[in-house]
N, C-alpha and C positions, 0 to 999 in steps of 0.2 A: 504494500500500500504506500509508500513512501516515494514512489515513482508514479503514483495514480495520475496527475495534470501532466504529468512529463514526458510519460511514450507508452507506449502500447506493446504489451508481447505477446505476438505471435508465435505458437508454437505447430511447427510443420513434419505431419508420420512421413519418414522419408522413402520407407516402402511403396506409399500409398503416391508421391509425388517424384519420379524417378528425373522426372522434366527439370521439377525446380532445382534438385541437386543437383543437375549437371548445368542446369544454367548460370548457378549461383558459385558453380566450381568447391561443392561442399566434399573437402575430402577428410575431415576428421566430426566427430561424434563426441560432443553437441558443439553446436557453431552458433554464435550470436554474430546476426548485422545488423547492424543499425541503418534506418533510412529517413529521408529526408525529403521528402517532396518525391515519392516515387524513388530518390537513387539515392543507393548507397553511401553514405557517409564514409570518407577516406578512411583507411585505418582504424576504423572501426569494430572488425572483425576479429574475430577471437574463438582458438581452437581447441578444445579439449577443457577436460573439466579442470573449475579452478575454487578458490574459497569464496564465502560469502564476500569478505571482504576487499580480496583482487577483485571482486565484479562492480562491488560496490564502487571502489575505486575507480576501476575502466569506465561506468558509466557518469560518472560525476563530471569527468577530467572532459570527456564526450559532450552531455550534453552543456556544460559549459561553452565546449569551444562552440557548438552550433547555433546555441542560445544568440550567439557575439555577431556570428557572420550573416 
């Protein structure tokens, strides 16, 4: 809930979506992208499982920089 005004996650069965993962070049399990007006957010992405708090982290430092531009 701390992220509620701030972005929305979508979670994608990648069996079920063979398109998206290869569109999206998903090659590690779980992958978070961030998007922005439809595109991807640069350097946003993030492979493999990590702590609460590296995420927390990653998306702070993120939606900061997007908040800006």
């Amino acid at each position: 809930m701390e992220y509620k005004d701030k972005l929305m996650v979508v979670k994608v069965d990648h069996d079920a979506n063979p398109q998206l993962i290869e569109e999206y070049k998903v090659y590690g399990l779980p992958t978070i992208i961030l998007f922005k007006n439809g595109k991807e957010v640069p350097d946003s992405r993030r492979e493999g499982a990590i702590t609460k708090a590296k995420l927390k982290e990653h998306l702070d430092v993120l939606l900061e920089t997007i908040s800006v531009a």
